[in-house]
N, C-alpha and C positions, 0 to 999 in steps of 0.2 A: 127812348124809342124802344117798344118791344121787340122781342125775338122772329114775330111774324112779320115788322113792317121791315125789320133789316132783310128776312128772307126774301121780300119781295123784290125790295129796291134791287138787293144783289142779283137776283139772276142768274140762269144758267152761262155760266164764262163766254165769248165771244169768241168765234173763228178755233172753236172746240177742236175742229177738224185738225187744224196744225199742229195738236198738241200730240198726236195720233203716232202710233208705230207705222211703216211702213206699209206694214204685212195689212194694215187693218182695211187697208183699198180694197181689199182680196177678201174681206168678209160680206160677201153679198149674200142677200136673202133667197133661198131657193125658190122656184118658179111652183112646185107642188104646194110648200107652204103658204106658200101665196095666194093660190087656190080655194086655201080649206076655209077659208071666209065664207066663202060663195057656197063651196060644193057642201058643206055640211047645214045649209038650209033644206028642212026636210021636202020642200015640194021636189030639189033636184036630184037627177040618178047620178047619183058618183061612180064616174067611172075611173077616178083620177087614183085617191090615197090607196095605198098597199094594206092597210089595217086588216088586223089578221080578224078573222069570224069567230069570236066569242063563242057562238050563243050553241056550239057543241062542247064549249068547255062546264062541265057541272058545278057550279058556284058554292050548291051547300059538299063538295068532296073538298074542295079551295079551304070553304071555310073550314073545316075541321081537319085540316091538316094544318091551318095558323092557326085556329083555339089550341088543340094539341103541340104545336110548337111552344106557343108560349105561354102554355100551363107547365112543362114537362123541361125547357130549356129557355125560357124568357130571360135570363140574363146573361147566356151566354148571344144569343137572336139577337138581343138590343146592346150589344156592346160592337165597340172596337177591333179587328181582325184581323187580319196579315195583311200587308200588302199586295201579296201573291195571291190570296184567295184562301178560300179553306180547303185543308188537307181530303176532306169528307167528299165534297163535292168533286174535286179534280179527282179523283179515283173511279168517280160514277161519270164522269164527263168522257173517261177513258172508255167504259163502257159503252156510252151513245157512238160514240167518233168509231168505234170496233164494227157496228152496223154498215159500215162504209170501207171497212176493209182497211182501219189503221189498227197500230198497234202502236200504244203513245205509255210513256213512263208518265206516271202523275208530277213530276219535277219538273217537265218540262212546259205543262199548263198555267200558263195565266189569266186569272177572271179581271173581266170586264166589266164594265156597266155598260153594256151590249157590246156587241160588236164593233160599232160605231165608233167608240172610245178606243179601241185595239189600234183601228185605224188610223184614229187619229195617235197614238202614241208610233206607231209603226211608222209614220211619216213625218213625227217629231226626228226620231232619230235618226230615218236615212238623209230626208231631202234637206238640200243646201237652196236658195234662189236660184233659180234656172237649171236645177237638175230635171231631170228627164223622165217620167211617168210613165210607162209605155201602158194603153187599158183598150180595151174594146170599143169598137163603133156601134149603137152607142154602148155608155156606160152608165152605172148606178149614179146619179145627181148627187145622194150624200158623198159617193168619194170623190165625185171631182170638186165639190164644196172644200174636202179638206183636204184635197192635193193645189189646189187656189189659193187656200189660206197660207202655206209653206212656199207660195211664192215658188211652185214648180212647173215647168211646163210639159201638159199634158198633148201627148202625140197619141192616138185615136190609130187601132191595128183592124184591117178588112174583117167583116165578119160574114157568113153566109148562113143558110138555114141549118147546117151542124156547128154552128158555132165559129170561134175564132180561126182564122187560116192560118195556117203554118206559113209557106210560101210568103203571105204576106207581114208574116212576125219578121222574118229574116230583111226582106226587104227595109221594114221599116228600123229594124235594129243597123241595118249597112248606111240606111240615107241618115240616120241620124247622126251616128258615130264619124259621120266622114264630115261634118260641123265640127267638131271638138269637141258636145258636149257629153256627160255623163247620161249613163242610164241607170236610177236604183233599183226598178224592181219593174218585174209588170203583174199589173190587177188585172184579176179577171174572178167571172162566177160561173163557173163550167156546171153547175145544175139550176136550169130550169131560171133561166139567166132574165135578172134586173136590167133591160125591159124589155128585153124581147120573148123571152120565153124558150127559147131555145137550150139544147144540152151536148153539151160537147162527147164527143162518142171517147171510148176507147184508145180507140189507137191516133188518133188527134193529141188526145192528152200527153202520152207517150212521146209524142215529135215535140211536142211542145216543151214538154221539160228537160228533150234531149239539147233543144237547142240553148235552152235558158242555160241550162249546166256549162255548154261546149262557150259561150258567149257571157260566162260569168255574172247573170244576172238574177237574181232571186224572182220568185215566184211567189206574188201574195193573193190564195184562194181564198176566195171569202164565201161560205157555203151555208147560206141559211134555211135552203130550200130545199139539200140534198133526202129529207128523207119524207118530202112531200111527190113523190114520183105517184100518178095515177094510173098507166097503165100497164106500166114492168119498172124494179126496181133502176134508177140511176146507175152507171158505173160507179165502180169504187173511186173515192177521192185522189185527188192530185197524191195529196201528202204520202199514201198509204204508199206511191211508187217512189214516194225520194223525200227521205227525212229531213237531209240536210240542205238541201234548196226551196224547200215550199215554206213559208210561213202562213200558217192553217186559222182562218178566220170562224167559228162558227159560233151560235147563238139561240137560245133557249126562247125569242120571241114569238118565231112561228109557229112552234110545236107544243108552245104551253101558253105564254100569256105575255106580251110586249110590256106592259107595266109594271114586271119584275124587273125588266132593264139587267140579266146576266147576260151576259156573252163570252166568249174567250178566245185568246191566241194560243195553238198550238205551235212553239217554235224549236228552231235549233237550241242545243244547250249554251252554244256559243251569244247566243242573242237574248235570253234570258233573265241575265240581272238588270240589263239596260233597261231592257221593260217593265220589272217593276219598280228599278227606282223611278222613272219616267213615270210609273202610274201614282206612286208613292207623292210626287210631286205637285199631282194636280187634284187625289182625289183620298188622299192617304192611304185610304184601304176600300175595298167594294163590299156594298150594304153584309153585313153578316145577316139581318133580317131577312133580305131577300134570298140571299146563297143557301141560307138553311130552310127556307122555305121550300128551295128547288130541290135542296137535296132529300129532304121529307118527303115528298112528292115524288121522285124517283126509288127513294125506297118502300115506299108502302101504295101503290097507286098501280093499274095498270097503263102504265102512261105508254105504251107501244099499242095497245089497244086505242088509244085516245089519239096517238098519232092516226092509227089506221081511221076516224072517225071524222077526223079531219081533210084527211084524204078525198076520203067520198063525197063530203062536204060538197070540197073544192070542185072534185070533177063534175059535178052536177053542174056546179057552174059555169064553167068552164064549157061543157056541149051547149047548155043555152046561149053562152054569147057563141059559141064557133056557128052554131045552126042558125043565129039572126043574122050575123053578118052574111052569109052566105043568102039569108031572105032579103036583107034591108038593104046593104051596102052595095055601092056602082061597081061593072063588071069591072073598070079601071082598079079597082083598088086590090091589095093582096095583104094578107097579113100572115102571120105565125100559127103554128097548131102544136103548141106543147102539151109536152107528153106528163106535164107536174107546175106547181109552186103557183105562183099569182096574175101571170099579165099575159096578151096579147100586145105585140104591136104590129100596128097597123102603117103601111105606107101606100101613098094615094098618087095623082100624079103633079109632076111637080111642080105647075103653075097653080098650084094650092097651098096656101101659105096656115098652118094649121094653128100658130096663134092667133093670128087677125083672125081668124073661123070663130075662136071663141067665144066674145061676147054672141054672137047669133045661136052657139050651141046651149049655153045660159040662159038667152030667150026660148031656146025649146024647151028647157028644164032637163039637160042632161050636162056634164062634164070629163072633161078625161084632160090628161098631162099633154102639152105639145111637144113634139120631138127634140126640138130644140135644147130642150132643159135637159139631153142624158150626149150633149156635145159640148166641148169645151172650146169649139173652135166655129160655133153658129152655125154647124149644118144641122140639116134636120127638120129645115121646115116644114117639109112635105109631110111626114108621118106624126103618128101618135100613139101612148100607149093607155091600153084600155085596160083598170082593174077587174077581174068575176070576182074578187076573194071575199067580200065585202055585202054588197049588196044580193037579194034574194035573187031567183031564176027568173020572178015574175018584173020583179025590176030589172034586171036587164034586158031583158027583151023588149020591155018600153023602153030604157034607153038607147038603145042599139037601135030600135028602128027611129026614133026621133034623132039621130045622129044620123044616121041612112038618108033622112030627109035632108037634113042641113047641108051635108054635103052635095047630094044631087042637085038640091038646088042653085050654092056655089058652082058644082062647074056647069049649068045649062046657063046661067048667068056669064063666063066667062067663056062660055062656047058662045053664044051671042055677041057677044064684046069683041071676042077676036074677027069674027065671019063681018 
């Protein structure tokens, strides 16, 4: 019998599922990704994926900072690297992070393969099952993706148009702890915040880390947006007020290119080797190729200029969808007006259920994320969040009012229903 008919007979094993870790229940597909089937067919307006806009990044500068890599240092580029990252680049990482108002020893930098991966080691090492998460209403779907997978339970902190409340951190830190269970850290993105768009002020920030210190709980800022501010700089980062309680998230995707995949944790010294033997574990070392690529490009490039370029970009976008929705959208509905980075969100009223909306918003040919996907406890239906980062001004404006439509028609549908 040949090799092919035994493969066939055999088959993939049966009741595969039981063979499973536990944790693997908790690896479910996120609700964006989900999307990009649909949304990335070009008749529709994606208003969903966060994908950064390219097409101000200059391609032949790209290239010839990799021909010049790897004519001038190709075999150290295509080899093997620290664990930790390269020496080169966490010195110039210290530089970008200084923009913000930290002041970071390069020993205490760990590169990533984005941020993403930080994350996910960062909640390798705190969470136990049923430890405690504390994150924003809503929050970023990749971290409650990999606060799910660790089998932790995520408690969701009030948030309002400056951002996360104080008042309600404390509350939620008292009703939790009086269960018995642990708290490890609380996530949050205090600039130009994953998905609402909002930015946490000053002196917020401040309360906020006074309390996390007084209440023994670490602070993981994860800031990828901070130095896409469009109409006045961001405040200075979490980190820059308190070294030893923040663990400092940030990532080279927005401001240069997602497909290099660097990112890094700025942390305590005390938390340091955990992480990269933890990183050591699952990825040995982060690309030398790509790290030396970023670091080339921060040394010989005007890449502060290329942020500023990007900037503009964005806010261009950003007034065409704030001025459609204001044309398109029912007077019932309200959304965000941020001052940087990629999203609106939008919430409408609540007998509007904004996943069931979406097949209808795909017959109009537009898309966007349903609120639901940025809760880990199923609220949210009402709202959504809408990308500008991505798509032209002239497409959003078509998509914003073909969503205007969708909706208006849902509730005069469900005004009739009720009456």
């Amino acid at each position: 019998m040949s090799d092919i008919s035994i493969r066939y007979q055999t088959g993939a094993p049966q009741n595969l599922e039981k063979r499973f870790a536990a944790r693997a229940a908790e690896m479910l597909p996120s609700e964006i990704r989900s999307l990009f089937a649909v949304a990335s067919r070009p008749e529709i307006v994606s208003l969903a994926g966060g994908m950064p806009n390219l097409s101000a990044l200059p391609m032949e500068m790209i290239a010839g900072v990799v021909k010049e890599l790897i004519l001038t240092n190709g075999s150290e580029a295509l080899q093997y690297g620290s664990g930790q990252g390269h020496p080169k680049l966490r010195e110039q990482i210290c530089d970008v992070m200084a923009l913000e108002g930290i002041r970071a020893n390069p020993d205490d930098v760990v590169i990533t393969t984005g941020s993403q991966q930080a994350l996910d080691l960062i909640s390798r090492i705190f969470i136990d099952p049923g430890d405690v998460v504390l994150v924003e209403a809503p929050s970023y779907v990749g971290a409650l993706g990999t606060f799910r997978q660790y089998q932790a339970s995520v408690v969701h902190v009030e948030m309002d148009n400056d951002g996360l409340v104080p008042d309600s951190l404390r509350a939620a830190i008292k009703s939790v702890r009086a269960t018995g269970r642990k708290i490890k850290f609380l996530y949050l993105i205090p600039n130009y915040q994953n998905p609402t768009g909002v930015c946490l002020p000053a002196d917020r920030r401040t309360e906020i880390l006074s309390i996390c210190r007084e209440e023994e709980i670490f602070v993981v800022e994860d800031n990828p947006y901070g130095l896409l501010g469009f109409d006045k700089p961001s405040p200075n980062a979490m980190r820059a007020e308190d070294s030893e309680n923040v663990i400092y998230l940030g990532s080279f995707s927005k401001t240069i290119a997602p497909g290099l995949r660097v990112g890094w944790a700025l942390v305590p010294q005390s938390l340091k080797d955990k992480l990269v033997i933890s990183s050591e574990s699952s990825i040995l070392c982060p690309s030398n190729f790509t790290q030396l690529t970023i670091s080339s490009y921060l040394a010989d490039q005007p890449w502060r200029d290329q942020i500023a370029s990007f900037c503009e970009l964005y806010k261009v976008r950003r007034d065409a969808m704030l001025e459609s929705l204001e044309q398109h959208f029912p007077a019932e509905a309200t959304w965000t007006k941020p001052g940087g980075g990629f999203y609106v969100w939008v919430n409408l009223p609540a007998e509007i259920d904004t996943k069931a909306l979406m097949p209808k918003a795909i017959v109009a040919k537009v898309a966007y994320v349903p609120g639901s996907a940025f809760y880990a406890d199923g609220l949210g239906s009402w709202a959504m969040r809408l990308s500008y980062c991505h798509p032209t001004p002239e497409r959003i404006r078509e998509g914003v009012k073909a969503l205007g439509g969708v909706i208006k028609q849902e509730m005069g549908r469900r005004g009739t229903a009720l009456t």
